[in-house]
Each structure stands twice: as C-alpha cells, then as structure tokens.
C-alpha positions in Angstrom: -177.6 -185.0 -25.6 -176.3 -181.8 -26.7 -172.8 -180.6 -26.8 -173.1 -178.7 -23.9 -175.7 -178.5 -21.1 -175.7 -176.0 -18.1 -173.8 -178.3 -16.0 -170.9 -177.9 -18.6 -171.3 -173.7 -18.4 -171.4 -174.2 -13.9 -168.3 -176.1 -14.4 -166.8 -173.9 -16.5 -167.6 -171.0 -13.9 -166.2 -173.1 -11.3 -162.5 -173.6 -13.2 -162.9 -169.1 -13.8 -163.0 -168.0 -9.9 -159.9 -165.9 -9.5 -159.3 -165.7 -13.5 -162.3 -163.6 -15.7 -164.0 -161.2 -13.9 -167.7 -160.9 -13.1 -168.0 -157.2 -15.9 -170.6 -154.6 -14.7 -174.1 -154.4 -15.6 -174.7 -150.3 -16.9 -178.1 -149.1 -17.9 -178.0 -146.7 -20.8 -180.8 -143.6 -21.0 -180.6 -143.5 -24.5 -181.4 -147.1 -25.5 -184.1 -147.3 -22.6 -185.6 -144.1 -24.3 -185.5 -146.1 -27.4 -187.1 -149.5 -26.3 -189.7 -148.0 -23.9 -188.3 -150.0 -21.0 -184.7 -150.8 -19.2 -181.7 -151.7 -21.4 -178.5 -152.7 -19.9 -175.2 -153.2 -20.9 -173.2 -155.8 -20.1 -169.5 -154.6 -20.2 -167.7 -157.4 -21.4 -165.5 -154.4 -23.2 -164.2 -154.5 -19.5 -162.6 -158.1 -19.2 -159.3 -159.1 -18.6 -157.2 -159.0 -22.1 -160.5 -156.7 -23.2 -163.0 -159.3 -24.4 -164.9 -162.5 -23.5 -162.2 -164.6 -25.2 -160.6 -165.1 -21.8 -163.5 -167.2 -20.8 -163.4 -169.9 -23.0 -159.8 -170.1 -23.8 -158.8 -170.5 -20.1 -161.3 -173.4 -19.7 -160.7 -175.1 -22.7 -156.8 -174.9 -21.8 -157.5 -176.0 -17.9 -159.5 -179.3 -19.6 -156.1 -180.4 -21.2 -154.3 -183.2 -19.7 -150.6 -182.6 -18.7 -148.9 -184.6 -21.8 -151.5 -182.0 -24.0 -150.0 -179.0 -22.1 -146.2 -179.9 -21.9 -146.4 -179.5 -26.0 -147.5 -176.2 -25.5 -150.7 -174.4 -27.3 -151.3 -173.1 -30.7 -154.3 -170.1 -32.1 -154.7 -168.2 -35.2 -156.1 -164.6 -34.7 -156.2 -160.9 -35.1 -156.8 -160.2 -32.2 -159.2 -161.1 -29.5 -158.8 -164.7 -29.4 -154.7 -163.9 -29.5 -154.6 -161.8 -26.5 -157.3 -164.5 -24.4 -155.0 -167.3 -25.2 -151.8 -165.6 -25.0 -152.9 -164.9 -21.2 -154.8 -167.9 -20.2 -151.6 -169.9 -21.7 -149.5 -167.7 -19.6 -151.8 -168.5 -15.6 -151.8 -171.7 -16.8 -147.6 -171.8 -17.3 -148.8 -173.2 -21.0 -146.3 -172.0 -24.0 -148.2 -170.5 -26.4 -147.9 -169.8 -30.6 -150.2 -167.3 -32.2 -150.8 -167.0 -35.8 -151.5 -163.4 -36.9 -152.4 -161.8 -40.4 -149.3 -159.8 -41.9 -150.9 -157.1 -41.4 -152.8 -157.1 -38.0 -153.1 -154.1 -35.9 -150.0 -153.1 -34.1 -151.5 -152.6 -30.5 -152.9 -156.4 -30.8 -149.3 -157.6 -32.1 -148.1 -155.9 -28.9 -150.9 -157.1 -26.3 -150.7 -160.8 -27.6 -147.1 -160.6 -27.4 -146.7 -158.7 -24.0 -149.1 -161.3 -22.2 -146.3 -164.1 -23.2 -147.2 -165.5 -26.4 -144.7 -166.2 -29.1 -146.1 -163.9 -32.2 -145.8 -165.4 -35.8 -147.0 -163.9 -39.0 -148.7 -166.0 -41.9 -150.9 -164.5 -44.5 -153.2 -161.8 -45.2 -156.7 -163.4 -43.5 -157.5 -165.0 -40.2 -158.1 -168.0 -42.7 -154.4 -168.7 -43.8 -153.5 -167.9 -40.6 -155.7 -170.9 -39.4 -154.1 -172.4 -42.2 -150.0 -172.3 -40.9 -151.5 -172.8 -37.0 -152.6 -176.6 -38.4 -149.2 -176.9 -40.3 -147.6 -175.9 -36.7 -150.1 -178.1 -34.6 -149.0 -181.6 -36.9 -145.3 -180.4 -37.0 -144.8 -180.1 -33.1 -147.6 -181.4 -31.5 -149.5 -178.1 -30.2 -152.5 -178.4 -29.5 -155.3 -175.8 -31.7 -157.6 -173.4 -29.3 -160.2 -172.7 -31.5 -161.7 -169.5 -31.6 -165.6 -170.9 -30.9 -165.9 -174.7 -32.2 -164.9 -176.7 -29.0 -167.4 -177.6 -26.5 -165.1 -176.5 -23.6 -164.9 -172.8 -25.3 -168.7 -172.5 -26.0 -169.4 -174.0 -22.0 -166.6 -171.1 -21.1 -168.8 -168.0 -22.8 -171.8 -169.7 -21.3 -170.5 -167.9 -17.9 -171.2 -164.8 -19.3 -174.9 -165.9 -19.4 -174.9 -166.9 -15.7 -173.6 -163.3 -14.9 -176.4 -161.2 -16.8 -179.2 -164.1 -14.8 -177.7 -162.9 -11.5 -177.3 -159.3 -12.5 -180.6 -158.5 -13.8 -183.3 -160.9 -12.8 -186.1 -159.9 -14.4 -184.2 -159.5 -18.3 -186.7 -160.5 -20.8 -184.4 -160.1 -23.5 -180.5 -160.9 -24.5 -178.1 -159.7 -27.5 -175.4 -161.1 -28.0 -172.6 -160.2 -31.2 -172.2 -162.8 -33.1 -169.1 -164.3 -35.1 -168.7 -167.9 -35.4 -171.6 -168.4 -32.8 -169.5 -169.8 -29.6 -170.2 -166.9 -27.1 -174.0 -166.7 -28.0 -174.4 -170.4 -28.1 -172.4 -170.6 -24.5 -175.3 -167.6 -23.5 -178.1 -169.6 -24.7 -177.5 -172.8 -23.2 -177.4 -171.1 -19.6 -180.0 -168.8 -20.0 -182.1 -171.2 -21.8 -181.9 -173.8 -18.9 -182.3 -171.4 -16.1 -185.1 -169.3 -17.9 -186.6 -170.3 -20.8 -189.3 -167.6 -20.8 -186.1 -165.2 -22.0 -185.6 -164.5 -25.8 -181.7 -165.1 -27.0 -180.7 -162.8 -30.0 -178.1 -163.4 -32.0 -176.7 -159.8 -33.9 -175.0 -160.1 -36.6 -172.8 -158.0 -39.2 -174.9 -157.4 -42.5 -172.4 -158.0 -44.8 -170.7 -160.8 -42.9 -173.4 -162.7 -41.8 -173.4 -166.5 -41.9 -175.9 -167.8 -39.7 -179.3 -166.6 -41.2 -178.1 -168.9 -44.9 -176.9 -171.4 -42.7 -180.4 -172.3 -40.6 -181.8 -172.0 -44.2 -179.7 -174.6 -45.2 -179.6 -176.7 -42.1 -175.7 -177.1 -41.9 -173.8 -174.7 -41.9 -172.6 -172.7 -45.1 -169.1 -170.8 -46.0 -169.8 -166.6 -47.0 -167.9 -166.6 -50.8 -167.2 -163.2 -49.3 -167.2 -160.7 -46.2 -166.7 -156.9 -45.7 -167.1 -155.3 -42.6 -165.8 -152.7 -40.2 -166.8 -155.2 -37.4 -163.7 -157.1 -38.2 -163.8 -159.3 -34.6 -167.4 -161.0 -35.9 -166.4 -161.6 -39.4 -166.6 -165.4 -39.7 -167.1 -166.9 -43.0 -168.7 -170.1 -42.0 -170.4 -171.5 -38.3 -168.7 -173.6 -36.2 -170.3 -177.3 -36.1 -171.0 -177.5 -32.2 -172.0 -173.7 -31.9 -174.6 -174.4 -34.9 -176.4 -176.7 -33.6 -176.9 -175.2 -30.0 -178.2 -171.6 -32.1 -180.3 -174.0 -33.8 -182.3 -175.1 -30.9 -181.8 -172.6 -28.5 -181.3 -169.3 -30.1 -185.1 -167.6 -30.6 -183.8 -165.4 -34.2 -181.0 -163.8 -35.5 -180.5 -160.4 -37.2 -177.8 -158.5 -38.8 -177.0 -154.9 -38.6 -175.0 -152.7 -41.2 -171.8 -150.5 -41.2 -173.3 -147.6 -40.7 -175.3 -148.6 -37.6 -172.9 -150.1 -36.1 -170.8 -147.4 -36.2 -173.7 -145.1 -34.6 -173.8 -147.6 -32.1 -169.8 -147.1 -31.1 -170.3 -143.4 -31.4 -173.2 -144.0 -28.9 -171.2 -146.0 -26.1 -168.3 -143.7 -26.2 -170.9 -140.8 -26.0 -172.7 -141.6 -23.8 -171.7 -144.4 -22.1 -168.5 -143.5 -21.5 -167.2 -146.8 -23.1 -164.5 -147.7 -25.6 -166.2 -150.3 -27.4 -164.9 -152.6 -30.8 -167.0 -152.5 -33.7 -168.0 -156.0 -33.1 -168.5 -155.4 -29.6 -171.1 -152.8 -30.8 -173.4 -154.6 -32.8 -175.6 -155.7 -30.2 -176.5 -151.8 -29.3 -176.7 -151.8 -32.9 -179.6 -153.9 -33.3 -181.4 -152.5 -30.6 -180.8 -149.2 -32.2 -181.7 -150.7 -36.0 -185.1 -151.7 -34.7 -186.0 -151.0 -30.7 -189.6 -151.8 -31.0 -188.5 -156.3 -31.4 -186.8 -156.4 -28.5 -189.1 -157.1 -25.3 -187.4 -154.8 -22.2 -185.6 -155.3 -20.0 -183.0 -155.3 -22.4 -179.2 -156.7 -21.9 -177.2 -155.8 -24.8 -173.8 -157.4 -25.0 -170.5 -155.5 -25.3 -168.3 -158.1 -26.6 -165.0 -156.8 -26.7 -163.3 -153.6 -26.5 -159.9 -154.0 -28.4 -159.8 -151.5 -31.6 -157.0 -149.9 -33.3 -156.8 -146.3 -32.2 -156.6 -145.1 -36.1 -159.9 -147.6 -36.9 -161.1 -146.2 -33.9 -160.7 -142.5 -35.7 -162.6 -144.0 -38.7 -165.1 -145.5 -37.3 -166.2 -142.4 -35.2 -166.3 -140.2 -38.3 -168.6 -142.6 -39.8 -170.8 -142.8 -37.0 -170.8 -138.6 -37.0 -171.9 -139.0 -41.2 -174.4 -141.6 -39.9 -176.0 -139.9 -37.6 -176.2 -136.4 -39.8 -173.7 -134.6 -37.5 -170.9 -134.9 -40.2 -171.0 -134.0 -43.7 -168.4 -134.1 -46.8 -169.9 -132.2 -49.7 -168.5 -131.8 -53.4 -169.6 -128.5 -54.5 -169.3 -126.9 -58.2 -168.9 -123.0 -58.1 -168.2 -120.3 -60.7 -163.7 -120.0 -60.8 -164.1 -116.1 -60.0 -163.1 -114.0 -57.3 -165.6 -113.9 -54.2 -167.0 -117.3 -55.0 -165.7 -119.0 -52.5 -166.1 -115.9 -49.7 -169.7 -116.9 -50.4 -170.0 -120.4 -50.5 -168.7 -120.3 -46.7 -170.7 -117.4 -45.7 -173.9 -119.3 -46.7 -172.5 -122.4 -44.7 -171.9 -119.7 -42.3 -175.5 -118.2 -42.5 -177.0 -122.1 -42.2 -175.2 -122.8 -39.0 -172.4 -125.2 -40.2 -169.2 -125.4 -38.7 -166.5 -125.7 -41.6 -163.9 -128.4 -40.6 -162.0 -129.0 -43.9 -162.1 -126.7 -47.6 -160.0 -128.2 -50.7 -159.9 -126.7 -54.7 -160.0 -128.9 -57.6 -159.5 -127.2 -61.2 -159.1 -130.1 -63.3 -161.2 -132.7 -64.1 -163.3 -133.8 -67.6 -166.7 -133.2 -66.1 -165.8 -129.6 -65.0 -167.0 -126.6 -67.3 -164.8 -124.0 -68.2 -164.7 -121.4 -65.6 -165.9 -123.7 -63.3 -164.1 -125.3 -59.7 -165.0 -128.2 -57.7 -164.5 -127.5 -53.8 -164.7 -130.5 -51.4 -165.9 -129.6 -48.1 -165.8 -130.6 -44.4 -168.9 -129.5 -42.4 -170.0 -130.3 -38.9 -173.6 -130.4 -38.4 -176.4 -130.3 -35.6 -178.1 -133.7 -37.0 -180.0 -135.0 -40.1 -182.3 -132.7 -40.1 -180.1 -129.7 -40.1 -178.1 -131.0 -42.7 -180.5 -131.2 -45.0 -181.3 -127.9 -44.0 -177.3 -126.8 -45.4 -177.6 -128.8 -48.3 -180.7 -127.2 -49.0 -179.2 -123.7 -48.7 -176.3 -124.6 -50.9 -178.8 -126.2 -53.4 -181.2 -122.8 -53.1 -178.1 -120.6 -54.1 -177.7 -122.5 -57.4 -174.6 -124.8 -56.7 -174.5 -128.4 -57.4 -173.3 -130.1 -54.5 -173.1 -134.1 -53.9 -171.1 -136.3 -51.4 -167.9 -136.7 -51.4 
C-alpha cells in the first residue's frame, strides 16, 4: 500500500473547507501560442500566506492528537513553509517555533512572525536550521512539520490536484515545481487515481535538481552542492515518502535553468499580471524551455508567490538580459575627445535606449590612450541586439558583456 492513496488527499480536502482556498484557474495567450493548444495556470501564487504550504501544514497539524499540540510545533524555513505553519499553527491555537537562516529575507522574517510564530535564527542554510529545529524538538517536546516528508503534508498538496481535475476537465497535461517532491507527489496521487490518461511533470531547477540522480539510483541521493535563483525548490536530497510516490506515479521529470526561469517570472508579471517566486515559476519555465513535450491542455503550476522585493529587482533584470531586451556591454574606445559623443550616437542611430554609461581608465589589459566604457542599453529583443552589437562591432570597437 502506498503512503498515500486518494482517499488520504479527499480527507485532507475535507479537514481544508474554510481554511486554503480553491486559487483560480487563468489561461495565458502566450504559452497557448507556444504549445499549440490551451495552457492554464493554476494560481497557487494566490493562497493564503502566498503559497501551497498552507495545505499540507494545516492537515498535518489537525492529524495531531491533543497531548502532540499542547507542546506546541516546531519548522525550519526561509520562507514558505514558515509563513504556512506559522498560520496554520495560529487557526489551530497551536504555539509555533520557526527556524530561519541568519540571513533570510526580511519580508518573510516579518510574515512568519506577524501570523504568530515565534521567530529564531540558526545558521546560514535551511539545513542548520533543520539542524537547531531537531535540537529544539528533543529539548521541549515540539513536534517537527516537515517541509514535504510526512504523509499527512504530501495527502494535504494532493488537494491542489483535485482543484485543477474540477477546474479543467479535459487537462491532458500537469507541471508542477518541484523541491523536495511533496506537492507534486500529493498532485500525482489524485490525479493519477481519478485520471490516469493525464501525464504528471515534475520541473525542476537545473542546478538544484535532485530527483533525476535519485530515480537513477533508486533511493534517493543528497546534491554535494546547489545554486539557484529559485531558492524555495532548492532541496538537496528527496524526501523518503515523496520518492517513492514520483517513482510510480510521476510520468518524467525535467529541469529548467536560471535564465529561463527568470523569463518565465518576467512573463507572468508581463503578461499575466502575476507576482510570482522564482520557484513558483519553473513550471512556466519548462513549458517555455521546450513547448512541443507537453500534450495541451496544459496546467502549469504557480507554486508560491513570496519573493523579496530587491530579488524580485534582480530577477526581472535577468529575465530582460534573457530575453535580449537588456544588455550590459564593455566597450574599448580611443581616450580622446568626441569618442564617447560617438559611441552613443551609433547606439543612438541602432535604436538603443541608453540606461546606464560608466569610464574606466585603469586596468593592465587597457592600451595606452585607450578607455573602457561599461554600458546599460535597453533593447527591442535578441535579434535587435545583435543588430547593436553589430553596429558597435562594424565601427571598430571591441565590445563584450559585462
């Protein structure tokens, strides 16, 4: 018998009425355009405490007998998983402890805090945060909400795949962001049971990716390393019970790099009018990465929308040098009067929009006579900013990114 069966995810839905809500279904133009069919977002970005985390931290907590909740409740995260706990422990009259990395975002500090969770620090990572949540759960008796590895959390997520059933029908395809694996495995074992016709896709950050190594192996397998902007799916090794349900149930998983998934935030905000999280982007991503494997109609995921507002600056600027509408250019001109007038005027003459311009006059590699300028430029798309660089490059300047 598996961990968790469809029963589990009804139940779960059952113990939610009145606490998550049931998040829109939006169909996006530009990814329809892209797949050749309907693609929909489901806008978990939307949820209360601004993720899915809600889902399966209020059910695991409801599951916990009365001795379990008079010691209180005790999580380590940066941020999704702090602000679902903090509020399910707070409808449930539960006390909660959070674990944050020293240096977690402020805004998430505030939100965990502000829905009635008592805020402690420990660490630089998630990991040895983890690490002084244990230390508090054996001191006092708290009892640890894991992130994704609890059958009660996965069954929780699972609701999320009931919604998208009712919502759209006749969905041939789901992707879902993927961290430690409990919200896709939740998706998979309702959508699996109900329709088994429709393909579950796990999405994946490239450079934090521990599922594909881990179905190689069989077991699951620790990262020695992760680095991504998509900090909220960065999970160094798969939960146990989440493994083995994307082991049977989950039809493939792919992963998606930095620079896609920032297009793919650029895109919701764009276009969809939707503050999204890097992590809650990667399932756009994918679909953007390679439109032609996924059979429409499409549901793309939106997992969370909690971001820094200064990541959130960063990120966009990516996305704008990703898709070619941004470009930072080092460029070597002669150090004599009028140079610079027409360096700009032939940015000028090639259509881009000059956003930043700095000098530099010292450096090894630099001739005599010769300045390096660094350059902002705002351009039309890829193709057009080849089109600048090629102007630049046809008036005899040396230019490279910055």
């Amino acid at each position: 018998m598996a961990a968790v069966e469809l029963a589990d995810v009804q139940e779960a839905r059952r113990q939610l009425e009145g606490v998550s809500r049931t998040t829109p279904l939006e169909g996006s133009g530009p990814l329809s355009d892209l797949v050749g069919g309907p693609v929909w977002l489901k806008c978990e970005n939307l949820q209360r405490a601004g993720s899915f985390k809600i889902r399966g931290a209020y059910v695991r907590m409801a599951r916990l007998s009365a001795a379990e909740r008079e010691r209180g409740v005790v999580a380590a995260s940066a941020g999704n998983h702090a602000q679902g706990v903090a509020l399910a422990a707070r409808l449930l009259g539960i006390t909660s402890t959070v674990f944050m990395p020293e240096a977690a975002p402020l805004p998430k500090v505030a939100a965990t805090t502000a829905y009635g969770a008592q805020v402690r620090f420990a660490g630089r990572t998630v990991d040895e945060a983890l690490v002084a949540a244990l230390e508090h759960a054996a001191a006092t008796g708290a009892v640890l909400i894991h992130p994704f590895d609890h059958p009660d959390v996965v069954a929780g997520q699972g609701t999320l795949g009931l919604e998208v059933l009712e919502q759209c029908p006749e969905v041939r395809t789901v992707v879902v962001c993927t961290g430690g694996g409990g919200l896709v495995a939740g998706v998979a074992v309702a959508v699996k049971a109900l329709r088994p016709d429709v393909r579950v896709v796990a999405a994946q950050a490239s450079a934090a990716a521990a599922y594909p190594p881990s179905l190689a192996a069989g077991h699951p397998v620790p990262l020695p390393r992760m680095a991504t902007i998509a900090d909220g799916i960065a999970v160094g090794r798969p939960g146990d019970v989440p493994f083995a349900l994307v082991r049977d149930l989950v039809d493939r998983v792919v992963t998606v790099d930095d620079d896609v998934i920032a297009r793919a935030l650029l895109l919701c905000l764009e276009r969809a009018k939707l503050v999204v999280e890097p992590a809650g982007a990667a399932a756009v991503a994918a679909v953007m990465d390679d439109p032609g494997a996924f059979e429409p109609p499409v549901v793309a995921v939106l997992s969370g929308g909690n971001i820094d507002p200064l990541l959130l600056n960063k990120v966009i600027q990516r996305g704008l040098v990703a898709a070619g509408r941004f470009a930072a250019l080092r460029v070597r001109i002669p150090d004599t009067p009028g140079e610079l007038a027409r360096l700009l005027a032939i940015l000028a003459d090639a259509g881009a929009n000059v956003m930043g311009v700095e000098h530099r006059r010292a450096g090894s590699e630099l001739r005599l006579h010769e300045v390096e300028v660094f350059v902002q430029v705002e351009t039309r798309g890829p193709a057009h900013a080849e089109r600048v660089v090629g102007a630049l490059t046809g008036a005899s300047y040396a230019v490279a990114p910055q």
